[in-house]
N, C-alpha and C positions, 0 to 999 in steps of 0.2 A: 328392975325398973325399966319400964319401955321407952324410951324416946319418942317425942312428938315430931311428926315430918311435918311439914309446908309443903302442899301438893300445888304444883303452879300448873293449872289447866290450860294458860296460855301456849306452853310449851308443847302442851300436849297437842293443841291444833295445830301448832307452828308444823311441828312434825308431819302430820297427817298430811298436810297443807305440801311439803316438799316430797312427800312419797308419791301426794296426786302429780306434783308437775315432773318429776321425775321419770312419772308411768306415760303422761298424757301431757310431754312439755309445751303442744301450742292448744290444747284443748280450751283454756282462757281465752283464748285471743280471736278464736274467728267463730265464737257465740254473742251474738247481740247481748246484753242483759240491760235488766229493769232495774233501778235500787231506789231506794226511799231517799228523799234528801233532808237530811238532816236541818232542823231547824233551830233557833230563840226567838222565843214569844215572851213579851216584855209585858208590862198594863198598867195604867196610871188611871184618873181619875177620867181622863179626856178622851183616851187612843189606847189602840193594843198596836206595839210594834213587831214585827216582823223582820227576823234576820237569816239570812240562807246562804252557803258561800257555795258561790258556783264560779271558782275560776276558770280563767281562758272559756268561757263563755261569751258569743256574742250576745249582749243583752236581748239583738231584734230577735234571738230563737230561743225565745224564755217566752210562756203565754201564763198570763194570770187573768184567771176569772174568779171572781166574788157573786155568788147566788146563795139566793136565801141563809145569810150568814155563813157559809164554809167557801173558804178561801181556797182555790188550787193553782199550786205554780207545779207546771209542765216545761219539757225541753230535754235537749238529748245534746252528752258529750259524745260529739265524734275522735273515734280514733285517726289517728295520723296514720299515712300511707307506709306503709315497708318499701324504703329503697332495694332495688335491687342489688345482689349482694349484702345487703345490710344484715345483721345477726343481733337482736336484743341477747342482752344476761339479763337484765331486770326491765318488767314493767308492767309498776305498779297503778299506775295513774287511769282513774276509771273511766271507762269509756261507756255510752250505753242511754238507753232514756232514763228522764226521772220523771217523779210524779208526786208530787204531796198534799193531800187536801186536811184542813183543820176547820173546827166547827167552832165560832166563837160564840158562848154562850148567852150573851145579850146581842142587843139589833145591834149591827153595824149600820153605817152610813154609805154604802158601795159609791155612791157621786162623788163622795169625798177624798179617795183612796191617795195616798202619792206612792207613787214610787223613784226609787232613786238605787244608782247602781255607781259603785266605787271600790275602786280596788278588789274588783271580783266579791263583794258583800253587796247583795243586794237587800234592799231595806223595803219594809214597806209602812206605812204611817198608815192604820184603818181609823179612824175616827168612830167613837161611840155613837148614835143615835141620840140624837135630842132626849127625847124621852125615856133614857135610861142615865141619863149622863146625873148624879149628887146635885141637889138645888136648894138649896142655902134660904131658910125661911127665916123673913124678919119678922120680931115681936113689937107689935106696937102696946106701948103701955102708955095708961090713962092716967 
């Protein structure tokens, strides 16, 4: 009878992942990179909300534009300076530009947008479009 293994592919990268920084230990550190920023896109009757965590973020170097329905929030975590003398063991914390544009399938209201920034979540409120927003028809009976 053969036994079933549990292949954990996580491991498998972890690995990979320590044999790169092992070979190339500051090769991470002095490439700019670009990554997606991970979002939550919410949607009720009225609004689509917007949720994005970008800590230690100044909010003023985060730029959000809304055209023709696709939203993009842009901004870049800078990395912190290496003291002299100073030696990391770990560091994980990303550094780098972001970039994320989403397309919201009915009209937005762009004049209406809020945003609001707390605790490194920044939120955004898009408001529906009048003319797409559910409209409650009353029956008149004779």
């Amino acid at each position: 009878m053969t036994n079933l293994v549990r292949f954990n592919t996580m491991n498998l990268f972890d690995e990979v992942d320590r044999m790169f920084n092992r070979s190339f230990p500051m090769a991470r550190f002095e490439t700019p990179t670009t990554f997606g920023l991970a979002l939550d896109v919410a949607e009720n009757e009225a609004i689509y909300t917007v949720k994005a965590s970008v800590p230690g973020i100044n909010p003023d170097d985060v730029e959000i534009t809304l055209e023709d329905n696709v939203l993009t929030i842009k901004g870049e975590m800078k990395s912190e300076e290496v003291q002299e003398g100073e030696k990391y063991h770990v560091r994980e914390r990303r550094t780098g530009s972001f970039s994320r544009s989403i397309r919201f399938p009915v009209a937005v209201n762009a004049e209406a947008v809020v945003a609001n920034y707390e605790n490194g979540v920044l939120t955004l409120n898009v408001p529906k479009a009048e003319e797409v927003k559910p409209k409650r028809i009353t029956i008149n009976a004779n």
